[in-house]
C-alpha positions in Angstrom: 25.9 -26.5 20.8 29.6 -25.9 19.7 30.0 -27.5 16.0 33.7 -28.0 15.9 35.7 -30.7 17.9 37.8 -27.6 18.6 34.8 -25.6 20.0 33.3 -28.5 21.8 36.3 -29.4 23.8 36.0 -25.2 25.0 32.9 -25.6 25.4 33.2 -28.9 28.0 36.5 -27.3 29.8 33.9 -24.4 30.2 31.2 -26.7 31.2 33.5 -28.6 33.6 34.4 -25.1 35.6 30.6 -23.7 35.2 28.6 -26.4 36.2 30.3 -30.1 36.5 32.7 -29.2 39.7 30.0 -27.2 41.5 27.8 -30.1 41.1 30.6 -32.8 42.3 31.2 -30.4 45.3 27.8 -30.5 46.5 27.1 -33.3 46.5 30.3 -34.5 47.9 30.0 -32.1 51.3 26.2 -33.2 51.2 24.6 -36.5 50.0 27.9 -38.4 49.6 28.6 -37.8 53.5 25.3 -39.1 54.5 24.6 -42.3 52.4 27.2 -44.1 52.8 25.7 -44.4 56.5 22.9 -45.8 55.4 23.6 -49.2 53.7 26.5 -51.1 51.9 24.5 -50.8 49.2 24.8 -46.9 48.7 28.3 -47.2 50.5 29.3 -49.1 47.4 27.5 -46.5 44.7 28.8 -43.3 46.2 32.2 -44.8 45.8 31.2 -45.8 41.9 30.0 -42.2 41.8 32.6 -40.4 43.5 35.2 -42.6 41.1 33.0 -41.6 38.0 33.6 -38.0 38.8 37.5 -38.0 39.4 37.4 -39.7 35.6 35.2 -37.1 34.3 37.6 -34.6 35.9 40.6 -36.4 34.8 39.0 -36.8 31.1 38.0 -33.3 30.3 41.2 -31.8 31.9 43.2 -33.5 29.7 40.9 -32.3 26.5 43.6 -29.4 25.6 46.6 -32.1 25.2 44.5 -34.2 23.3 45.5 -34.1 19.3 42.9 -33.3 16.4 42.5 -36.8 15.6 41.8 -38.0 18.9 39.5 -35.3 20.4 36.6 -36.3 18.9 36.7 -39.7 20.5 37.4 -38.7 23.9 34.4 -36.0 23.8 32.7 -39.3 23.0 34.3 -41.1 26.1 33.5 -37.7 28.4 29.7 -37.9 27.0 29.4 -41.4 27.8 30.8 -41.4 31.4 28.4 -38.2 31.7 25.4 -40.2 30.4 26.2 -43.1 33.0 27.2 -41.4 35.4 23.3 -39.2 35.4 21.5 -42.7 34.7 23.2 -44.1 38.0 22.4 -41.1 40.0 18.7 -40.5 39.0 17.6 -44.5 38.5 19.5 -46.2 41.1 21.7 -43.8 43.5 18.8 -41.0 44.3 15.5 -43.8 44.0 17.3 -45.9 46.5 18.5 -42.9 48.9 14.6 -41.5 49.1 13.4 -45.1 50.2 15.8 -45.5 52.5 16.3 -42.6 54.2 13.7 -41.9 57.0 11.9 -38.5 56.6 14.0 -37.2 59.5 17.1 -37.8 57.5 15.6 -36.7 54.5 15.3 -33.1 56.3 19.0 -33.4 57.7 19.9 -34.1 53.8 17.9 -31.2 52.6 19.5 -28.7 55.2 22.8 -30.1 54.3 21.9 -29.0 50.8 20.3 -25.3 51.9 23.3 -24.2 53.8 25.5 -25.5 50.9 23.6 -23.5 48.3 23.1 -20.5 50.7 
């Protein structure tokens, strides 16, 4: 891991690019199209998650105009979004989708996520 505030904003604008908006876009075109379909309940957290990633996007794009005093507290900000934003998807969002989702649309979910990848 970068050691500089200098090298870790590079190394999140990378980060963002690499892995971050990949991510965002699959599950967007896949899981995001589905659930809402399914109950108010992950109606409302797909918008909470779709919201957290525009402010992720918003936060690390704006990483390069941010001065040296100030970057290290929004690499702070962008890891604790991050953090909340994972602990949403994998303890609430994803636990809720797999109970309420019937096995049938787990299947349409998981072609959805094939022919994205493929």
């Amino acid at each position: 891991m970068p050691a500089t505030p200098e090298a870790k904003r590079d190394y999140t604008l990378g980060f963002l690019q690499e892995h971050l908006l990949p991510h965002f876009k699959l599950e967007e075109e896949t899981v995001f199209t589905l659930a809402p379909g399914i109950s108010e309940d992950l109606a409302q957290q797909t918008r909470q998650l779709q919201e957290q990633h525009r402010q992720l996007e918003k936060l690390i794009i704006a990483l390069p105009h941010a001065t040296s005093l100030d970057l290290p507290e929004k690499l702070h900000q962008i890891g604790e979004l991050l953090e909340q934003h994972i602990r949403l998807e994998e303890r609430v969002f994803f636990e809720q989708l797999q109970q309420d989702l019937s096995d049938e649309q787990l299947q349409v979910l998981q072609q959805m996520v094939l022919q994205h990848l493929g």
